[in-house]
SERO-4910 file (N, C-alpha, C, O; in steps of 0.05 Angstrom, whole numbers):
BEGIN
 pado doro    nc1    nc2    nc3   cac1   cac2   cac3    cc1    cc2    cc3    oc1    oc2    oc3
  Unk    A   1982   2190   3105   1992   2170   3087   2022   2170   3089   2032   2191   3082
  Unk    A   2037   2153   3095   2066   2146   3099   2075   2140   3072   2059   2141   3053
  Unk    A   2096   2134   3068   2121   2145   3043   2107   2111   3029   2098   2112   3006
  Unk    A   2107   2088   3040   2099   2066   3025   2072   2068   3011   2067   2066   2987
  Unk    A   2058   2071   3027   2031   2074   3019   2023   2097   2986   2009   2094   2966
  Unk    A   2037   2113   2994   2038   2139   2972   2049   2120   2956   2032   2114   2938
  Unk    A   2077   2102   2952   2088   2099   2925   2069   2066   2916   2072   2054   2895
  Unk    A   2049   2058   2939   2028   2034   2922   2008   2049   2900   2003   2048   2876
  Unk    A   1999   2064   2921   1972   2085   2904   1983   2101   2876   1966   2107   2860
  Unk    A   2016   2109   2867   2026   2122   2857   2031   2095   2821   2029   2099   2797
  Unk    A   2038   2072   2836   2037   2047   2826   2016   2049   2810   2018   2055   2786
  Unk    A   1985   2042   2828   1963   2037   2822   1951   2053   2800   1935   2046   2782
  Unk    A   1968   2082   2808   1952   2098   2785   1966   2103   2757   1959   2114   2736
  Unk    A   1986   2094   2764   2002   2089   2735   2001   2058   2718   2005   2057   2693
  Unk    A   1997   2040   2730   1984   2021   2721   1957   2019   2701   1952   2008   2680
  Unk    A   1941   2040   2721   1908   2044   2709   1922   2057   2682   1922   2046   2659
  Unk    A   1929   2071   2686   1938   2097   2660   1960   2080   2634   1957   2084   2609
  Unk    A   1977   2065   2644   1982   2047   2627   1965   2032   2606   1966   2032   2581
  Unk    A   1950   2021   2625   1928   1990   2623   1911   2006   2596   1909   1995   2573
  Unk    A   1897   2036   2603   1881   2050   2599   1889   2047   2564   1877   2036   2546
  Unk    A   1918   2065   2567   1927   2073   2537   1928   2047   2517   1919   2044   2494
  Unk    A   1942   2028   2532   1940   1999   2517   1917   1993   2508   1913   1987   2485
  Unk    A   1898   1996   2530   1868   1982   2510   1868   2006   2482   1868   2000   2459
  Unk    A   1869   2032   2493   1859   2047   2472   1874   2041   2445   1863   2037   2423
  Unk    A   1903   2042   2449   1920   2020   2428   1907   2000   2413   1899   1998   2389
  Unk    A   1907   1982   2437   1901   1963   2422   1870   1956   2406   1866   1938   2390
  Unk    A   1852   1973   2413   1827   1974   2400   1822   1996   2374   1803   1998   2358
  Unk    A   1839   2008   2376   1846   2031   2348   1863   2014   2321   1861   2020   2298
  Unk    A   1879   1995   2333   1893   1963   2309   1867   1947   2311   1865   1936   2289
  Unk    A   1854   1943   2320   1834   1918   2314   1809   1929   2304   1792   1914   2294
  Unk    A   1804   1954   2305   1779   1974   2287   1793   1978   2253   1780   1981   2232
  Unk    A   1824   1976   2256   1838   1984   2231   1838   1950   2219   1828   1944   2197
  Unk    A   1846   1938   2229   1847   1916   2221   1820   1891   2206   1821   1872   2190
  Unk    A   1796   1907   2223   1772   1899   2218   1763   1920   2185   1747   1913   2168
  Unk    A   1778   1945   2186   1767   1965   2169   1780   1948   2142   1768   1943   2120
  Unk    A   1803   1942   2149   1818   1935   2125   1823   1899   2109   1837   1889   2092
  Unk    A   1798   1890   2133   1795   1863   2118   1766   1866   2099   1760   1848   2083
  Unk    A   1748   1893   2105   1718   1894   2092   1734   1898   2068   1736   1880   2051
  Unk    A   1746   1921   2064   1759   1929   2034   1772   1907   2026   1769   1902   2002
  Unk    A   1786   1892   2039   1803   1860   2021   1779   1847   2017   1777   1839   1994
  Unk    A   1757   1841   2032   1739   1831   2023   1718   1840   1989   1710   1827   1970
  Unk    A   1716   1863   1996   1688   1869   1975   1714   1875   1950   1707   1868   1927
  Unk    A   1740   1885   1951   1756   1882   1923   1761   1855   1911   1764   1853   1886
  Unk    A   1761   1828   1928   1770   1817   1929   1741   1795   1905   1743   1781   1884
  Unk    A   1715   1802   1924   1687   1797   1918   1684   1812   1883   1675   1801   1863
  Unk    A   1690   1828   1884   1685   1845   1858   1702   1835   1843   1695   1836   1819
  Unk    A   1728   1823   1848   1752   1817   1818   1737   1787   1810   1729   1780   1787
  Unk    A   1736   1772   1837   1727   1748   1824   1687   1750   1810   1676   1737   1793
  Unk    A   1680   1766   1825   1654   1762   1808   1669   1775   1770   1662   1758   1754
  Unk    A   1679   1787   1762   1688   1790   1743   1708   1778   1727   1715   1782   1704
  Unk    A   1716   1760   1746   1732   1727   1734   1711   1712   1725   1711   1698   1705
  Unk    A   1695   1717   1741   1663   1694   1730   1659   1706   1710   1664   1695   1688
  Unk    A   1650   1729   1710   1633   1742   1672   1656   1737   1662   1653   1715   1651
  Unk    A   1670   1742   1659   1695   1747   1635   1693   1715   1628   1695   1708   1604
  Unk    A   1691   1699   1647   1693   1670   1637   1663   1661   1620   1660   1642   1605
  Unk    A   1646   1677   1628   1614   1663   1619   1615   1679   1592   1606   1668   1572
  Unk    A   1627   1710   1590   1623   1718   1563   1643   1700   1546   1633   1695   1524
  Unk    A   1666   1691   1549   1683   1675   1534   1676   1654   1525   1683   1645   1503
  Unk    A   1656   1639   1548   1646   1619   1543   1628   1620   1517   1635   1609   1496
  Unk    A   1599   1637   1518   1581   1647   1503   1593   1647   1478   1585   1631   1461
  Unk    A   1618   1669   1472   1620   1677   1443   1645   1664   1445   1662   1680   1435
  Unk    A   1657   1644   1451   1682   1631   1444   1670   1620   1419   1671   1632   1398
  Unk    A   1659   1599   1421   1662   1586   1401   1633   1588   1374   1610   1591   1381
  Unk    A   1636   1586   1360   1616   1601   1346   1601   1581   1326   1581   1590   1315
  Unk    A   1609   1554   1320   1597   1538   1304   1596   1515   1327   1590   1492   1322
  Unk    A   1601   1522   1349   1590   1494   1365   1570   1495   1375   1565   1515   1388
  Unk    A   1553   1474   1373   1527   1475   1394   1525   1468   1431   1506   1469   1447
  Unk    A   1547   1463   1435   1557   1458   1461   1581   1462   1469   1597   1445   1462
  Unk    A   1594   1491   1488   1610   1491   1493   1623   1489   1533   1614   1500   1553
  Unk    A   1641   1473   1528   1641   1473   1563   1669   1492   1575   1684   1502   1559
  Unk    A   1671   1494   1590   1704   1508   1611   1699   1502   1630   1675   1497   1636
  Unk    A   1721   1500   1649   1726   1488   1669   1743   1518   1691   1766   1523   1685
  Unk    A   1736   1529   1706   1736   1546   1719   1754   1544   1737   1748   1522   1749
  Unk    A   1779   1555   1751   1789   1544   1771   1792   1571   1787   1810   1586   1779
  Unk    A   1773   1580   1815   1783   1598   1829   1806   1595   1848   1802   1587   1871
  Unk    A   1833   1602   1839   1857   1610   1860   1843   1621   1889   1844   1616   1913
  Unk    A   1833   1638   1874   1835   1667   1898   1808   1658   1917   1786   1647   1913
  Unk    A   1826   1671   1943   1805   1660   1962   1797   1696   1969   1812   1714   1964
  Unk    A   1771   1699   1981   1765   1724   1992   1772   1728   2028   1758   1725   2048
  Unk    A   1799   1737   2022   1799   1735   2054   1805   1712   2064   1800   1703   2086
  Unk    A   1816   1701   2048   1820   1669   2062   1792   1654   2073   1794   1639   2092
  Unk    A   1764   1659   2062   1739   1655   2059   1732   1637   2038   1744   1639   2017
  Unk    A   1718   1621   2040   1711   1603   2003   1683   1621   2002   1670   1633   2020
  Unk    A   1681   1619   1977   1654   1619   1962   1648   1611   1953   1657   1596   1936
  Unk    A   1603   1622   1965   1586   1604   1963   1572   1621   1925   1560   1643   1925
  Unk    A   1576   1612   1908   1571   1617   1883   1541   1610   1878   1541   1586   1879
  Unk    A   1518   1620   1874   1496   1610   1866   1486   1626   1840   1488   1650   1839
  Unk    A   1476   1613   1821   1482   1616   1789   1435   1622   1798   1423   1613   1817
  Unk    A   1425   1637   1779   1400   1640   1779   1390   1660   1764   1402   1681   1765
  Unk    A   1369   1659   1747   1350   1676   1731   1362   1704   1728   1360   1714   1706
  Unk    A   1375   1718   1747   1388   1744   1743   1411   1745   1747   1420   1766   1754
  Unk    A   1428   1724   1744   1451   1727   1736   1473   1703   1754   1479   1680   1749
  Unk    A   1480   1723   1776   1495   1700   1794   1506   1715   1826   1517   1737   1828
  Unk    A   1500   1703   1842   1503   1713   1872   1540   1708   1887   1552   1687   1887
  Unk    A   1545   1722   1894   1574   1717   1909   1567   1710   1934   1548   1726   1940
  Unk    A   1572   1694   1952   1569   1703   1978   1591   1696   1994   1607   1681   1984
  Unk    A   1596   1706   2022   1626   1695   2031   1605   1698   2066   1599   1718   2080
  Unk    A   1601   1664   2068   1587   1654   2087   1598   1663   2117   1582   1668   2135
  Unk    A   1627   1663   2119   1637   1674   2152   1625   1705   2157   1613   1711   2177
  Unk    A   1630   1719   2140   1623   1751   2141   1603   1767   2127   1603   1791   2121
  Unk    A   1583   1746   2124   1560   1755   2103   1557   1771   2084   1537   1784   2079
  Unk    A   1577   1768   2074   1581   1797   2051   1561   1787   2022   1569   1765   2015
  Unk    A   1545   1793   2008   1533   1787   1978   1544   1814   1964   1549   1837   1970
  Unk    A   1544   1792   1934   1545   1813   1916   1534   1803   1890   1542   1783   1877
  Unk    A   1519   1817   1884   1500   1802   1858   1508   1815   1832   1508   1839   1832
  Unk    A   1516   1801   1807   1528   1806   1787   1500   1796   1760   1483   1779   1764
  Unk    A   1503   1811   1738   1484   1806   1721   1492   1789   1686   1479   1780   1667
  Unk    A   1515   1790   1693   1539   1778   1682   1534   1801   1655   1523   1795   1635
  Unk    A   1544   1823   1660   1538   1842   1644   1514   1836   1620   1517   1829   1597
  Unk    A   1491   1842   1634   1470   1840   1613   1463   1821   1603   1443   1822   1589
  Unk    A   1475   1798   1606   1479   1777   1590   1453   1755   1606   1449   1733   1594
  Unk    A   1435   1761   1630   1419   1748   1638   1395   1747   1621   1383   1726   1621
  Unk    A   1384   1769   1604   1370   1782   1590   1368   1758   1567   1347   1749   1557
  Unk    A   1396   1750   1560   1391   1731   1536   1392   1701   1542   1381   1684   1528
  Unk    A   1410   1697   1566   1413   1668   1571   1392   1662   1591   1381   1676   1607
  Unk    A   1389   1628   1584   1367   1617   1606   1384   1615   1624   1398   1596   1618
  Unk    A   1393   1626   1648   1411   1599   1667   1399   1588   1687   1379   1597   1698
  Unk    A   1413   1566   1693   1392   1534   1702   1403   1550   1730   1422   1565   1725
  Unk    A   1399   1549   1750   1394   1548   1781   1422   1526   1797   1419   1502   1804
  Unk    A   1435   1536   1798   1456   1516   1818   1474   1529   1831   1486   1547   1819
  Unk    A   1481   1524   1856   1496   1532   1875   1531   1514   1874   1529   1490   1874
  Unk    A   1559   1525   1874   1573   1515   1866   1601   1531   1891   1602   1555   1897
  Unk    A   1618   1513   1900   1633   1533   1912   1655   1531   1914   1665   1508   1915
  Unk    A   1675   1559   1914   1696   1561   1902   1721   1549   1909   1743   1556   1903
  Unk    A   1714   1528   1922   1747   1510   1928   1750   1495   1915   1773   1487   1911
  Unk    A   1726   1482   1900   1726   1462   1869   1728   1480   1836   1722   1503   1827
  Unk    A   1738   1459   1826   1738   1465   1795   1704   1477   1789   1686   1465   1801
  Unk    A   1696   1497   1773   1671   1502   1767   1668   1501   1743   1680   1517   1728
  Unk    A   1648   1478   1735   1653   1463   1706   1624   1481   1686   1601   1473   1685
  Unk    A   1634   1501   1674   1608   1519   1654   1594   1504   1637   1611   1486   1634
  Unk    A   1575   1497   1624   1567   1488   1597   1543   1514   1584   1524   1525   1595
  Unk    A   1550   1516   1567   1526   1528   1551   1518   1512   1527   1535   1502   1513
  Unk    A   1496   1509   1522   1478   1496   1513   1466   1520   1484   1444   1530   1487
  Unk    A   1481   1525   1461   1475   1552   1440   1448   1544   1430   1432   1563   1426
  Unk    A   1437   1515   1425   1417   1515   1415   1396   1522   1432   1375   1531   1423
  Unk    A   1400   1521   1456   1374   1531   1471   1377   1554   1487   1357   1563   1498
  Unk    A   1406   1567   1492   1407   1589   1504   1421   1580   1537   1423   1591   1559
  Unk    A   1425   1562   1530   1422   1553   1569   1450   1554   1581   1471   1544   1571
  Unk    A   1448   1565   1601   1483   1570   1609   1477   1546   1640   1455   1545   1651
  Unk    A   1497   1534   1645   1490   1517   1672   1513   1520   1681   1531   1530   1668
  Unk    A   1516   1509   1714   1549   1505   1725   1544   1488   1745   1523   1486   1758
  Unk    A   1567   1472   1748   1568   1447   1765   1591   1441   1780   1592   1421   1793
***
């Protein structure tokens, strides 16, 4: 092997060894980056499912001599820059965040136990309009 040849193959194998460390680089940021959007996600899933109760218990015992009380809900926060798919049902109410399939099912602290709630799916880039209904128990959202 002559002096050129040695410094292509010498090239070649410093290239590989470059190329090598880069991927490993760069797939050690995008495992961290993937690790650290699940956690922005499920903190993110958990504050706002507890924007919702805090709003349905307010709703419930806000007002106390009315037979119909409504609020009007407005989610800021996006999960991950994700909307959510909100579905309201018999045990309480479902989170879901449709790109990354994440659920999280909330019971609206106990509070399913006493309220009827009507069945509707609602999602979070619109106003989410509550009504409860005291004479019959009925919580709905639209």
């Amino acid at each position: 092997m002559n002096k050129g040849q040695s410094l292509v193959v010498q090239f070649a194998i410093f290239f590989l060894i470059g190329f090598a460390v880069y991927l490993l680089v760069s797939g050690f940021f995008s495992f961290q980056t993937d690790l650290y959007k699940q956690d922005i996600i499920d903190s993110s899933v958990n504050l706002t499912a507890s924007q919702i109760s805090s709003a349905i218990v307010a709703l419930v015992e806000g007002c106390k001599g009315c037979d119909q009380a409504n609020m009007t809900l407005n989610l800021k926060n996006f999960t991950a820059n994700y909307p959510l798919e909100i579905t309201f049902n018999s045990s309480g109410f479902t989170l879901f965040v449709p790109v990354v399939e994440k659920t999280f099912q909330s019971s609206i602290h106990g509070l399913n136990s006493y309220l009827a709630i009507i069945e509707s799916s609602v999602l979070s880039t619109r106003p989410i309009n509550l009504t409860f209904d005291k004479t019959q128990n009925k919580l709905g959202a639209e």
